[in-house]
C-alpha positions as CSV (number, residue, x, y, z in Angstrom):
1,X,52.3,32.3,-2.9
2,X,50.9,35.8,-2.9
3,X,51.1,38.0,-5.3
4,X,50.6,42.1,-4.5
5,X,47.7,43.7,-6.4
6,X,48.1,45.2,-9.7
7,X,51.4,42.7,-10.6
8,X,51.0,39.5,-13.1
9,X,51.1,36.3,-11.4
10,X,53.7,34.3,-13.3
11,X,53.0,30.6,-12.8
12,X,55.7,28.0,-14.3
13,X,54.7,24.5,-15.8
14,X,55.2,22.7,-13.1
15,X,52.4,24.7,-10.8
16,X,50.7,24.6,-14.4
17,X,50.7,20.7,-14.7
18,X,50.3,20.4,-10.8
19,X,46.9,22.8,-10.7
20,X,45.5,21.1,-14.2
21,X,45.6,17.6,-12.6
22,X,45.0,18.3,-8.6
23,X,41.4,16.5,-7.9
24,X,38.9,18.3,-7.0
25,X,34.9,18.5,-7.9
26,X,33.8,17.0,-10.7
27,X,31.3,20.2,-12.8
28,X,29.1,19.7,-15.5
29,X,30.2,20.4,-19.2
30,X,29.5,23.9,-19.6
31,X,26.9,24.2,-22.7
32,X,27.1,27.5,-24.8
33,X,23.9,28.8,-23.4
34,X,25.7,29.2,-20.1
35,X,27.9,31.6,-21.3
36,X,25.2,33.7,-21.3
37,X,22.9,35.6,-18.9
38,X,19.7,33.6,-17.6
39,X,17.3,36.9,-16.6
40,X,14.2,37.4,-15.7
41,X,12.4,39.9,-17.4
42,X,12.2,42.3,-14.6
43,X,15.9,41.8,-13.4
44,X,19.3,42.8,-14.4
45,X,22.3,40.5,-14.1
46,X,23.9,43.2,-11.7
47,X,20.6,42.7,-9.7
48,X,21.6,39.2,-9.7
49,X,24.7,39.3,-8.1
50,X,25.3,40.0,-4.6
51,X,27.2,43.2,-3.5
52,X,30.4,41.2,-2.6
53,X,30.0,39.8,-6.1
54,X,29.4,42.7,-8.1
55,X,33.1,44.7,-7.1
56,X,35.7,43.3,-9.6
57,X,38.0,41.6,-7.6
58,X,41.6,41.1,-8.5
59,X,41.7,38.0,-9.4
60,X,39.3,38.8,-12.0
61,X,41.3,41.5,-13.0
62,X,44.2,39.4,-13.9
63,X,42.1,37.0,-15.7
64,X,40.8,39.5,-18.1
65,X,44.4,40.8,-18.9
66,X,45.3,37.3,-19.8
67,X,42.9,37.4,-22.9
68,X,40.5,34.9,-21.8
69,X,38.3,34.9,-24.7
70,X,36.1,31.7,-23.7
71,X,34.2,33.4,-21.0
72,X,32.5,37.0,-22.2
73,X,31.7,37.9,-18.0
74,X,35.5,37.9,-18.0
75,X,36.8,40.1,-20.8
76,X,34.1,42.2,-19.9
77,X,35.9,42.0,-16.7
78,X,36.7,45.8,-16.8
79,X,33.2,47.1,-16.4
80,X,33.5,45.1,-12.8
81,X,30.5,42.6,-13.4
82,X,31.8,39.3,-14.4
83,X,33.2,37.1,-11.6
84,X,34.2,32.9,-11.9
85,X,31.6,32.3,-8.8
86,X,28.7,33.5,-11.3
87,X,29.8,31.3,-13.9
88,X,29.7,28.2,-11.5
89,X,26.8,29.5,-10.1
90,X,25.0,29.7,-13.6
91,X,26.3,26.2,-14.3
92,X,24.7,24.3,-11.3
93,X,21.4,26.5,-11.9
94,X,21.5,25.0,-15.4
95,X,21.9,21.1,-14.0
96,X,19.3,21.4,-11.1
97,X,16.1,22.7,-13.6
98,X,17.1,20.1,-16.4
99,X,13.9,18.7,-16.4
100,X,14.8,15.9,-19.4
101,X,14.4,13.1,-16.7
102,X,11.4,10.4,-16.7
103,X,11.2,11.5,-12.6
104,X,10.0,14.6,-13.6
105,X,7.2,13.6,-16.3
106,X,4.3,13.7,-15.4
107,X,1.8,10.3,-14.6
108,X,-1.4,11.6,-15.0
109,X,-4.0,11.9,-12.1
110,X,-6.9,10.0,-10.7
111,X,-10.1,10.3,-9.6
112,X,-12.0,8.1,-7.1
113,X,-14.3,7.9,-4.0
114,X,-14.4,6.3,-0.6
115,X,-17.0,5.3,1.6
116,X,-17.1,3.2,4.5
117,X,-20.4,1.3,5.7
118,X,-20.2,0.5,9.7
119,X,-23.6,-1.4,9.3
120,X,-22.0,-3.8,6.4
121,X,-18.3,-3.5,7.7
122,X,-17.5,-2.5,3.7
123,X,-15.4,-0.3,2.3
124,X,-16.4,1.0,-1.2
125,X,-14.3,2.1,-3.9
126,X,-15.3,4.0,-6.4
127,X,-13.0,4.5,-9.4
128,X,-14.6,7.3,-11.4
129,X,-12.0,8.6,-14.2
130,X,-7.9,9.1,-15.2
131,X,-6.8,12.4,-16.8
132,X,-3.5,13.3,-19.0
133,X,-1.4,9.4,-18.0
134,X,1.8,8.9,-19.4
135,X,1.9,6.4,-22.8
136,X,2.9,3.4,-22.5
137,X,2.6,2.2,-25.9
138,X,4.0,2.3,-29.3
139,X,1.0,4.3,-30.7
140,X,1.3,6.8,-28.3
141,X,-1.6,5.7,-26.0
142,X,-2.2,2.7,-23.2
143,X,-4.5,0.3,-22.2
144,X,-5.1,1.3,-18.2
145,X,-7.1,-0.1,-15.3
146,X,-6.6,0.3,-12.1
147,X,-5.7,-2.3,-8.6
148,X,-6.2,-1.4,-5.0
149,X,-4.3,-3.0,-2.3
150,X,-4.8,-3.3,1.8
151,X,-1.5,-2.8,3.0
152,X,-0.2,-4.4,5.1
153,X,-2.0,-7.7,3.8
154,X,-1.2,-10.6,2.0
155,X,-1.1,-9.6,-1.4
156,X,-3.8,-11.5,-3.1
157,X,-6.1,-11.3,-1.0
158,X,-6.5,-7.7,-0.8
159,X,-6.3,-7.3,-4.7
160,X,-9.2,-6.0,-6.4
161,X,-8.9,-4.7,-10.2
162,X,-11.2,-2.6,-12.5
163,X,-11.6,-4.0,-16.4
164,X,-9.3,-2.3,-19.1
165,X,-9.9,0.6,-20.8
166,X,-8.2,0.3,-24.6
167,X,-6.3,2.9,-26.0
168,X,-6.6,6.2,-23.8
169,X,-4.9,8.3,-22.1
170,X,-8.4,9.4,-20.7
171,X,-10.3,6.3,-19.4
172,X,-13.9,6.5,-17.9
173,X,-14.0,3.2,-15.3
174,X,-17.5,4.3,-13.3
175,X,-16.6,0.9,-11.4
176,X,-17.3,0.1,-7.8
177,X,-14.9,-1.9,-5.9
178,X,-16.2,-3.5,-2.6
179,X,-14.0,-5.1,0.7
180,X,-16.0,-6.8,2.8
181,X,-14.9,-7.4,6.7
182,X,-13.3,-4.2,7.6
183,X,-13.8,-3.0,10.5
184,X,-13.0,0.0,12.8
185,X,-9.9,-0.8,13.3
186,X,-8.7,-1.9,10.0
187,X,-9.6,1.5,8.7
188,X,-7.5,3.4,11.8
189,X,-4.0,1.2,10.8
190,X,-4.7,0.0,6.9
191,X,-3.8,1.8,3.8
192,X,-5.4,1.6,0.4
193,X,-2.9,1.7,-2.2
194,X,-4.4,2.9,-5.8
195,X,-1.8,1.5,-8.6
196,X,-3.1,2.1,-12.4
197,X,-1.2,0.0,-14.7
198,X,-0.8,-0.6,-18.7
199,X,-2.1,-3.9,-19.4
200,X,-0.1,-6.0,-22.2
201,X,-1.3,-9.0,-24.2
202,X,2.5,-10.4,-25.3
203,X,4.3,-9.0,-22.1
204,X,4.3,-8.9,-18.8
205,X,1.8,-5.6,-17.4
206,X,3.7,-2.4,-16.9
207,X,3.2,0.2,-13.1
208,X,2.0,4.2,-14.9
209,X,2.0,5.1,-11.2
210,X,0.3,4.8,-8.1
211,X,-0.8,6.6,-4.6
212,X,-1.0,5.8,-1.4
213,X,-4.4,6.9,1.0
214,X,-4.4,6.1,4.9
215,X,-7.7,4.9,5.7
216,X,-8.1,6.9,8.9
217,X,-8.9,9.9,7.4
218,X,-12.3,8.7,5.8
219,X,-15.0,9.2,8.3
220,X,-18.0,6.2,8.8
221,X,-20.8,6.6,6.9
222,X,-19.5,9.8,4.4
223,X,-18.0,9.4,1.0
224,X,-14.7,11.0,0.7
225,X,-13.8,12.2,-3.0
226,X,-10.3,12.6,-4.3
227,X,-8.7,14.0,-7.2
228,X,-5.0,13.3,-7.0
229,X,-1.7,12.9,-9.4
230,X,-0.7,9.5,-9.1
231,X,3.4,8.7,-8.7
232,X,6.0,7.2,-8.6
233,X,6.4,4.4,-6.3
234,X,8.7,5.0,-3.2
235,X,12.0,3.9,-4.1
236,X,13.2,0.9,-1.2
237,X,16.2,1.3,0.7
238,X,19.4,-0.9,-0.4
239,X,21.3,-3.0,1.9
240,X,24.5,-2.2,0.1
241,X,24.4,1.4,1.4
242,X,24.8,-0.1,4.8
243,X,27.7,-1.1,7.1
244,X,28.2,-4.2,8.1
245,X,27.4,-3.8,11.5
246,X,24.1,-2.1,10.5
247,X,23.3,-4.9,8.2
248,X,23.8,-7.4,11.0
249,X,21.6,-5.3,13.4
250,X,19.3,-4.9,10.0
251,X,18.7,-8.2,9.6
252,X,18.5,-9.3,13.7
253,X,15.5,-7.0,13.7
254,X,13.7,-8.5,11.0
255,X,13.8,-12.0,12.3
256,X,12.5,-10.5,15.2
257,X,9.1,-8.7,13.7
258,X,8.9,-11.6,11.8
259,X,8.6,-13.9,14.6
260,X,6.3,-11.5,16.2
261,X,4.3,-11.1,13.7
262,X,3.8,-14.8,13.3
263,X,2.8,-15.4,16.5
264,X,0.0,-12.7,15.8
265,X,-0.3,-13.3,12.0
266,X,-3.6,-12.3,10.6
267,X,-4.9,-14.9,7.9
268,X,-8.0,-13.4,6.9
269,X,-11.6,-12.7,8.2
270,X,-14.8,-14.8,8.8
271,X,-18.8,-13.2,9.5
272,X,-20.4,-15.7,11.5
273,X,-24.0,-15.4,12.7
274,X,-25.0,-16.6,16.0
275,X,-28.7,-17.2,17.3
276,X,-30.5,-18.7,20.4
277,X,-33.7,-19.9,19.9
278,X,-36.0,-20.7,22.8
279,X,-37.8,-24.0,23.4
280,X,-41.1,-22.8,22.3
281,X,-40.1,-20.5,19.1
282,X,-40.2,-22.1,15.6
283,X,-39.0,-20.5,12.8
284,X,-41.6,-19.2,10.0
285,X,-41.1,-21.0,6.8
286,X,-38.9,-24.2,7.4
287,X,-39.8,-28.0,7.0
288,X,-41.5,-29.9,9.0
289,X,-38.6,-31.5,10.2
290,X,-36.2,-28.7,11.1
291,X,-38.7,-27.7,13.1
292,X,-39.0,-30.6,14.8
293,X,-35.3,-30.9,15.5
294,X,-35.5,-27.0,16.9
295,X,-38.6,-27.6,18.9
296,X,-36.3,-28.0,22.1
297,X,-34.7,-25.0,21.4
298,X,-30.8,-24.5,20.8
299,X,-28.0,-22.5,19.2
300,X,-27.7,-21.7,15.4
301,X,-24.7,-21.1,14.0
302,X,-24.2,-19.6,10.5
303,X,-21.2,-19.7,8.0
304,X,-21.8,-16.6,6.2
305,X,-18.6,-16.1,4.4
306,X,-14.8,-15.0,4.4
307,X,-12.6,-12.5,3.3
308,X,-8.8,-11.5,2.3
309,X,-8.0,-15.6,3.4
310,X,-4.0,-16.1,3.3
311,X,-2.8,-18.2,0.3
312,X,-1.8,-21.7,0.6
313,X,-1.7,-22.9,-2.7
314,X,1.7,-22.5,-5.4
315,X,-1.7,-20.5,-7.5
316,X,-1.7,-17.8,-5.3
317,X,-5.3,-18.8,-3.9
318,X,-6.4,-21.6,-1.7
319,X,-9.5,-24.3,-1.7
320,X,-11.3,-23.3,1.8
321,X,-14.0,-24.3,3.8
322,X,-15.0,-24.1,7.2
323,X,-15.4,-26.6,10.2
324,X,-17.3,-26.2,13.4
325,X,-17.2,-27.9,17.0
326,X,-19.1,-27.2,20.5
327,X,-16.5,-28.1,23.0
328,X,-16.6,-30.1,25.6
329,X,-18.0,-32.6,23.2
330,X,-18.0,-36.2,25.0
331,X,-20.1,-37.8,22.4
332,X,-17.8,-36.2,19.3
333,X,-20.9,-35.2,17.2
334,X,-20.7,-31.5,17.3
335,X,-18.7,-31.7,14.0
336,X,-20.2,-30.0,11.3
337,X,-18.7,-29.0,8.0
338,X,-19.3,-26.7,5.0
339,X,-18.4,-27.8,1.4
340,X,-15.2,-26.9,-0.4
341,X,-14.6,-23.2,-2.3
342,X,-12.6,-23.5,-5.4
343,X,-9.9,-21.2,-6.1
344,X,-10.9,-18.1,-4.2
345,X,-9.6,-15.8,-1.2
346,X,-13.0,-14.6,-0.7
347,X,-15.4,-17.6,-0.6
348,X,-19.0,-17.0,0.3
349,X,-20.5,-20.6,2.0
350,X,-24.2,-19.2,3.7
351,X,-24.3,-22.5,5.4
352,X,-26.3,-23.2,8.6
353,X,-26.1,-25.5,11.7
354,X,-27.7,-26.2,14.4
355,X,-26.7,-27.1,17.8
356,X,-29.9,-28.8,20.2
357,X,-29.0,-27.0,24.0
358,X,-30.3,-25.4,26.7
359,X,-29.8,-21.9,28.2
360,X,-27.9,-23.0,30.6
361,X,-26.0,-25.1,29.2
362,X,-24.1,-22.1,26.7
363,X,-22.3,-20.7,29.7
364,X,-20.0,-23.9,29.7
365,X,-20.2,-24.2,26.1
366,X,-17.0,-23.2,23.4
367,X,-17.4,-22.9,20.0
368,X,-14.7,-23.5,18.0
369,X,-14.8,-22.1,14.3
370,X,-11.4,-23.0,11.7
371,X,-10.9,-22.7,8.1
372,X,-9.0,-25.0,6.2
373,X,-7.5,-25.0,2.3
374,X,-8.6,-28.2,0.8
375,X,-5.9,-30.7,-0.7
376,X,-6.5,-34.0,-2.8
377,X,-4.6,-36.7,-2.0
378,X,-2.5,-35.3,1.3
379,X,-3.7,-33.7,4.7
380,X,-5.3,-30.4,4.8
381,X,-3.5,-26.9,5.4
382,X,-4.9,-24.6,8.6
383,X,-5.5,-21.3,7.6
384,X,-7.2,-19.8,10.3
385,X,-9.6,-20.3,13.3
386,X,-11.6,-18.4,15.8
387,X,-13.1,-19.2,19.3
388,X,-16.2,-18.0,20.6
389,X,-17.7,-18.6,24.4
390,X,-17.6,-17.1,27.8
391,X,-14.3,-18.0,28.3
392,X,-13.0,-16.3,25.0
393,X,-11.8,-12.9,25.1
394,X,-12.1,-9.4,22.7
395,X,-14.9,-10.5,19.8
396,X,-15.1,-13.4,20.1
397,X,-16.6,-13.4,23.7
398,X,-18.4,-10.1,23.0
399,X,-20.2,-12.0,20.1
400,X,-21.2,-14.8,22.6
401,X,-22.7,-12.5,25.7
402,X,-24.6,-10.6,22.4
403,X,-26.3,-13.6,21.5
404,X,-27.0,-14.7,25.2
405,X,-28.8,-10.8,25.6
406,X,-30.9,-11.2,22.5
407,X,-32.4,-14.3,22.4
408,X,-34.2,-15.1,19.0
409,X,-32.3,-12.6,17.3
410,X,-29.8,-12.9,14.9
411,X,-26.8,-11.6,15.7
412,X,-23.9,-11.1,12.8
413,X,-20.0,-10.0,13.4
414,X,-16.4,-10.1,11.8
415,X,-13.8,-12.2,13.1
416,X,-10.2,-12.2,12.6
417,X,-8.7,-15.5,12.2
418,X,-5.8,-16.6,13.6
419,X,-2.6,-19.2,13.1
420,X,-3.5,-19.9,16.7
421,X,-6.1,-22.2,17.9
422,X,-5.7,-22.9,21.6
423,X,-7.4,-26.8,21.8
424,X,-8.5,-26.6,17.8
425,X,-8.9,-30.1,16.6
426,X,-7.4,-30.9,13.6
């Protein structure tokens, strides 16, 4: 239908009915204040408009001889500056800054340090103040402390947590957080995630916010400082919003990480110390009959401790303690053992044992190194093992040919521990 310009469109009730009810996009209710200008101080709502939209069109026209009344751009339609696209225009500027949402609030921010020691293999955090955090309590205030996570790692073992600061919004921590057994390449591929949460006595604890830092940009040996806003955390993707076939191919690919990952599953760390000691060197300070025992010379071997050990109890934790063997071992008495660690992903043993044998003799020799999670009354679980000899490969034989090159020394290193065990006894 077209209607020449300057004649009245005449629309029956039919069209009437048929326009009122045709679908189209749904717009928000318009509120009184968008019947009115938003400017700037230094604008004009002519300068607003662009030039096709500031000439009166006829459509326009026709609407302001109708006596539209609702809208004052359109019966001020004849001074050619009131046009329907500004008034939809106004209406989605209006929903886009609403700013009444809890996304937009804002968390606060925090301020803490970094600082990686090769020599140690630690990675110190240093949690030094929050500014300005959202409440999260009836008085207005909240009781906040803060939890760092390695990601990716098992969750309890890379947990560490600050103590609580009581009603604040401000909280002063000054607290030093330590990992132990990270190494170059943990801080190239690991992230630390900083979460500070609202601890509550009668419920469950509630997430202010967190942030995300990738390791790899703090440098050995220099303390990195940060002052950032923590947020939201990212929002995970839903498996509704995909097809079927994507949810097949979805779900094909995580049975196959997860298979690979298995096979190459991390469960946790372990510093051993390793030192040859010549027939004719006796240690400074030991009994009479250690010394007798290391009078022909041999290999000591010492447990120092572990860290960020998988789980294997229903409590989150796991009972560990370590186990030692020098393969080939005909005469099955290279079995040494460490006692059991209560409750704890991080145990610290600072045993030592002592292996009588020659020089020669290490070239053939294997050591075999496993942790295990202690359980009364049934078998033992595996957590993890490690071998070191000349036949090893990556740290583990790297370790052995350092030991071998500095005889009397000792000689300390992280090892990543494995499900995998090629010929561990168990």
């Amino acid at each position: 239908m077209t209607v020449q310009k300057g004649k009245r469109m005449a629309i029956s009730i039919q069209e009437n009915m048929a326009i009122n009810v045709c679908p189209g996009p749904i717009r928000p209710i318009r509120q009184i204040s968008a019947y009115f200008p938003h400017l700037s101080p230094t604008s004009s709502f002519s300068d607003s408009l662009s030039p096709n939209q500031a000439s009166c069109p006829s459509d326009a026209v026709g609407a302001a001889g109708d006596g539209n009344l609702l809208s004052p751009y359109l019966a001020g339609a004849a001074g050619g500056r009131g046009t329907l696209s500004a008034i939809s225009r106004m209406d989605t500027s209006v929903e886009i800054d609403s700013c009444d949402s809890d996304d937009n609030t804002s968390l606060g921010t925090l301020e803490f340090e970094l600082l990686y020691e090769t020599v140690t293999s630690s990675l110190h955090c240093t949690i030094i103040r929050a500014k300005g955090l959202k409440p999260m309590d009836f008085n207005g205030l909240a009781d906040p402390y803060v939890k760092l996570h390695l990601l990716p790692g098992a969750y309890k073992a890379s947990k560490l947590k600050t103590k609580t600061v009581r009603n604040t919004l401000n909280p002063v921590w000054n607290e030093t957080l330590t990992y132990s057994g990270i190494t170059v390449e943990d801080m190239y591929r690991k992230t630390l995630r900083v979460s500070v949460c609202d601890e509550d006595k009668l419920t469950h604890n509630e997430l202010i916010g967190e942030s995300r830092v990738a390791l790899r940009r703090v440098k050995p040996d220099q303390a990195k400082h940060y002052n950032i806003c923590i947020e939201h955390p990212p929002p995970l993707s839903s498996p509704t919003s995909m097809s079927s076939a994507l949810r097949g191919i979805s779900c094909y690919l995580r049975e196959w990480e997860s298979e690979q990952q298995q096979n190459l599953e991390e469960r946790g760390r372990l510093l051993l110390c390793l030192q040859f000691l010549p027939p004719s060197q006796i240690l400074e300070g030991e009994g009479h009959t250690k010394a007798k025992e290391r009078a022909k010379g041999g290999l000591s071997v010492g447990v120092r401790r572990c860290a960020h050990l998988a789980a294997m109890d229903v409590n989150g934790f796991s009972d560990p303690y370590v186990k030692i063997y020098l393969k080939p071992d005909l005469k099955k008495k290279s079995k040494h053992k460490t006692a059991v660690i209560k409750k704890t992903l991080n145990p610290e043993f600072n045993e030592e044992f002592f292996y009588e044998i020659t020089f020669s003799e290490m070239s053939s020799k294997t050591l075999e190194v496993t942790v295990w999670d202690y359980d009364l009354g049934r078998s033992n679980d595996f957590i993890g093992g490690v071998s070191l000899g000349c036949h090893s490969q990556g740290d583990g034989l790297q370790h052995w040919i350092d030991c071998l090159k500095n005889k009397g020394q000792k000689v300390e290193r992280w090892h990543t521990l494995t499900n995998e065990l090629p010929g561990s006894t168990i």
